[in-house]
C-alpha positions in Angstrom: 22.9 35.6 51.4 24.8 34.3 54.6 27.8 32.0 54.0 27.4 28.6 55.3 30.3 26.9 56.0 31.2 23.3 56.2 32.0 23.9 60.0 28.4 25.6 60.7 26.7 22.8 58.9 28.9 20.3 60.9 28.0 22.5 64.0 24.2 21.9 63.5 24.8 18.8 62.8 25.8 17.6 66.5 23.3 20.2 68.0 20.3 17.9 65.9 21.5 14.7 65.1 19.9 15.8 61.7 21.7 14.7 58.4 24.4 17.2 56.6 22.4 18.1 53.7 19.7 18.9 55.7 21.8 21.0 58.5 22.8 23.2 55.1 19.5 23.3 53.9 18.0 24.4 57.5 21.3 26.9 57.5 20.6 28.6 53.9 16.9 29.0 54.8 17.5 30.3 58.2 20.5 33.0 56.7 23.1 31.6 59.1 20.9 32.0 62.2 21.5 28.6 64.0 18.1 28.7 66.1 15.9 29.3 63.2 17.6 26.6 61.4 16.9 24.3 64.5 13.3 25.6 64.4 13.4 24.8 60.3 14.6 21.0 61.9 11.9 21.1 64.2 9.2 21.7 62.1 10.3 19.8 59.7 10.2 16.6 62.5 6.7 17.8 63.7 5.4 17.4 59.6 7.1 13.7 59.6 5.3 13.3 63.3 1.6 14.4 61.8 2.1 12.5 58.7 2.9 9.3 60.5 0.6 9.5 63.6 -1.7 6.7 62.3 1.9 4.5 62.4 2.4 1.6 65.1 5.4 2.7 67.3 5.8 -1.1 68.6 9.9 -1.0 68.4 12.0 0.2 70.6 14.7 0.6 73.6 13.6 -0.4 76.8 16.4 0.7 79.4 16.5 0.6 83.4 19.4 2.6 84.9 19.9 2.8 89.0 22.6 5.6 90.6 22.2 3.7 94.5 18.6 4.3 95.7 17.0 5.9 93.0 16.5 4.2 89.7 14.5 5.0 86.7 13.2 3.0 83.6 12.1 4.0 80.1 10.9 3.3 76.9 11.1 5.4 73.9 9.7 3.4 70.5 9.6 3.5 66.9 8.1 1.9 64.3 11.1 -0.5 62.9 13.8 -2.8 65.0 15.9 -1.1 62.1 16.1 2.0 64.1 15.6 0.4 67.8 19.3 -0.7 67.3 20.7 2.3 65.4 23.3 4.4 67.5 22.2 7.5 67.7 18.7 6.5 68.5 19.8 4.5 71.7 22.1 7.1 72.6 18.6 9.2 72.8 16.9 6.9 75.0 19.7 6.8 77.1 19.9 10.4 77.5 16.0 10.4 78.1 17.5 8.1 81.2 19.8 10.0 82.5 17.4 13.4 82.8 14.5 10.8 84.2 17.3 9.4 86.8 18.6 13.1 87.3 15.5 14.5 88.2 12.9 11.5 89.4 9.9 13.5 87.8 6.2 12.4 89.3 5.2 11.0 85.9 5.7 10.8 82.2 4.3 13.8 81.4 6.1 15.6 83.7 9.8 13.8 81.9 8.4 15.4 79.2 8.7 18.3 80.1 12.3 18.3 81.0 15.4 19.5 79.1 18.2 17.6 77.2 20.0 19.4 74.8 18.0 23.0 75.5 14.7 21.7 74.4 11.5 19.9 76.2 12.4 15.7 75.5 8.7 16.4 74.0 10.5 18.8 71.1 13.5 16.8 70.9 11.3 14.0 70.4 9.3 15.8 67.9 12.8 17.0 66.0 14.2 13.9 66.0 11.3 12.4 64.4 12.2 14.3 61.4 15.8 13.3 61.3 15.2 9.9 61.5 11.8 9.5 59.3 10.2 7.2 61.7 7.4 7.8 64.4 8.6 8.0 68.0 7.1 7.8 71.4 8.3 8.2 74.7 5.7 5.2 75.6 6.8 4.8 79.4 8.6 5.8 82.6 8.6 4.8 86.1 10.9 4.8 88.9 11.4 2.8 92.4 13.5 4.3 95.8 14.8 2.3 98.0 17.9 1.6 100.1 19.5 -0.3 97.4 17.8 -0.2 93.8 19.5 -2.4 90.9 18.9 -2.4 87.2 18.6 -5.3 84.4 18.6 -4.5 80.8 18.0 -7.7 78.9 20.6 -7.9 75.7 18.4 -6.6 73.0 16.8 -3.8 74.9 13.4 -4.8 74.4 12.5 -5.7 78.1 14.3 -3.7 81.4 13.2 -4.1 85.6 14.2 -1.9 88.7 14.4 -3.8 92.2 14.5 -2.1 95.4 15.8 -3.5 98.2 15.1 -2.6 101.8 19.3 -2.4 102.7 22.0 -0.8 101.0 25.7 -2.3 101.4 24.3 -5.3 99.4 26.5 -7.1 97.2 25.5 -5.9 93.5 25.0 -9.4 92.5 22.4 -10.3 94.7 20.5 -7.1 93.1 21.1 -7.8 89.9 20.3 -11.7 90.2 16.4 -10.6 91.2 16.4 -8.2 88.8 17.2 -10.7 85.9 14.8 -12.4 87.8 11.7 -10.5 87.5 12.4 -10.3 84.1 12.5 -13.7 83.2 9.8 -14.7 85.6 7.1 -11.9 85.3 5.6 -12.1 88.9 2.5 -9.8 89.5 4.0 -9.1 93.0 6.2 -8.9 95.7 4.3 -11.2 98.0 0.9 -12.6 98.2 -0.2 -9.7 100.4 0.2 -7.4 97.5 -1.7 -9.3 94.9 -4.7 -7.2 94.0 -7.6 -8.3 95.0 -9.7 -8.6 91.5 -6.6 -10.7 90.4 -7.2 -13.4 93.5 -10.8 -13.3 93.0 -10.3 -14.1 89.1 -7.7 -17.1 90.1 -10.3 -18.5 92.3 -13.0 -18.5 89.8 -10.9 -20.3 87.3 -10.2 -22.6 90.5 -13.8 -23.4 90.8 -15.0 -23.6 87.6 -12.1 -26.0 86.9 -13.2 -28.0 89.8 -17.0 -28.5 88.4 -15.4 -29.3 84.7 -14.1 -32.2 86.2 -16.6 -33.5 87.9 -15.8 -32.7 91.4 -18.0 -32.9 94.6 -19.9 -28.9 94.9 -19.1 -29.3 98.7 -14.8 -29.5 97.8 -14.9 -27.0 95.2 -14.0 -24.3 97.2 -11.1 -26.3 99.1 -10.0 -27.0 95.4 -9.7 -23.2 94.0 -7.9 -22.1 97.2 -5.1 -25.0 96.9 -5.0 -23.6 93.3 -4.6 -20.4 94.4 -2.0 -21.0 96.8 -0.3 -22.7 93.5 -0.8 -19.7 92.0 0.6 -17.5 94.6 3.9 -19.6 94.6 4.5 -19.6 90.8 3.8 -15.6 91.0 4.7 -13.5 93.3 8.3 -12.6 93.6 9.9 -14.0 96.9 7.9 -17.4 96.6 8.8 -17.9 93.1 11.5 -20.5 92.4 15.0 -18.9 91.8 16.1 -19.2 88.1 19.7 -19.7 89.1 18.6 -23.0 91.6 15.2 -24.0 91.7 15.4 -25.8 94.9 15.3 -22.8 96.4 13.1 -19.2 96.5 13.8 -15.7 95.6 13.3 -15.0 99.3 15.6 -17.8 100.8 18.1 -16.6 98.0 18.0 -13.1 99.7 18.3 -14.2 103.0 21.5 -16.0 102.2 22.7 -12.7 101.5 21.5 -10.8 104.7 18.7 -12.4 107.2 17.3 -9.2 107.2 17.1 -8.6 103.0 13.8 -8.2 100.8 12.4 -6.8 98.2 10.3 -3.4 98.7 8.9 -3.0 95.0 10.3 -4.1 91.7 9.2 -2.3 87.7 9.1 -4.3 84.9 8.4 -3.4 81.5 8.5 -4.9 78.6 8.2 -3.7 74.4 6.4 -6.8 73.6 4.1 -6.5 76.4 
């Protein structure tokens, strides 16, 4: 039988995150052989995964992370705000974050199938499952490039955004101020040019049929749902939306304060309590 010292379990210990008694367990089963004793970990976290697949993963950490003109944005849940705010769970998310921001892959799928830590995220995902005893899920990732792209993580990463902006040199603030923006405001666009279609058609049903529940003339109906969709334009959609920090004035006049030239190209917004 292979000794297993208190400095190989410790050793095992950082590779999985995985509780001390369980690193010596792993160790003794796997005769002092540290990747079958990962393995042991692994499997062990794919059992936990299986037995709690019917489980809602509708925690989480929701983080946003920009390095200039490239920014990312993930979330990785679990099933208890317990384990949303412990360490070494967040410290996973964020190095999910890094390797999505590293490498900008085309989808979540393909983040995936990355590496952190010598392993696919899937597999690390998988492991850690079983050294934390909760169900986890690498639920979403997107990115945005741009000139300038900032980040906003709101303080009890639940809710994250990207901005990209069509100039770099900006002053940080001005990034970060339509970031926190889109998070507290939700828009469903940029501008009204990039409001889909089935979502203007929708507003002016709801126009109309509002018009004929009060009562209004069938030949003003029409007029009525477009001045409520022009409302609705203004209230959602990014650079005609009121600013939160003075509501005399729009997103879009804020940015031109900053540079005549300044808008937004694309923003991401997501959200754990969607």
């Amino acid at each position: 039988m292979a000794q297993i010292t208190a400095s190989d379990v410790n050793k095992l210990r950082k590779m999985t995150g995985a509780g001390m008694m369980d690193c010596k367990k792993a160790l003794v089963e796997a005769e002092g052989d540290f990747d079958k004793a990962q393995q042991i970990i692994r499997e062990k976290g794919q059992a936990v995964a299986n037995k709690r697949s019917d489980r809602e993963a509708s925690e989480g950490a929701v983080l946003a992370k920009s390095n200039g003109n490239n920014g990312a944005i993930i979330s990785l849940n679990c099933e208890t705000d317990f384990v949303a705010k412990n360490a070494d769970f967040v410290a996973l998310a964020e190095k999910i974050l890094d390797t999505a921001l590293e490498n900008l892959p085309a989808d979540l799928e393909a983040l995936n199938n990355l590496e952190i830590d010598g392993m696919k995220i899937s597999d690390k995902i998988v492991e850690q499952t079983g050294v934390i005893g909760e169900k986890l899920d690498l639920k979403y990732y997107d990115k945005v490039s741009a000139e300038q792209v900032a980040a906003y993580i709101h303080s009890d990463n639940k809710l994250a955004t990207l901005v990209g902006l069509n100039k770099s040199g900006i002053e940080e603030q001005v990034g970060k101020d339509v970031a926190m923006q889109v998070a507290a405001m939700d828009p469903v666009a940029v501008n009204k040019d990039q409001v889909p279609q089935e979502a203007i058609d929708k507003e002016l049903e709801i126009g109309r049929n509002q018009a004929l529940a009060e009562g209004k003339p069938e030949n003003l109906v029409d007029k009525i749902a477009q001045g409520k969709l022009g409302k609705f334009f203004k209230e959602n959609t990014l650079l005609s939306q009121a600013f939160i920090k003075d509501n005399k004035t729009t997103v879009e006049q804020y940015l031109k304060q900053a540079d005549k030239d300044l808008t937004v190209t694309e923003f991401k917004r997501y959200s754990i309590k969607q």
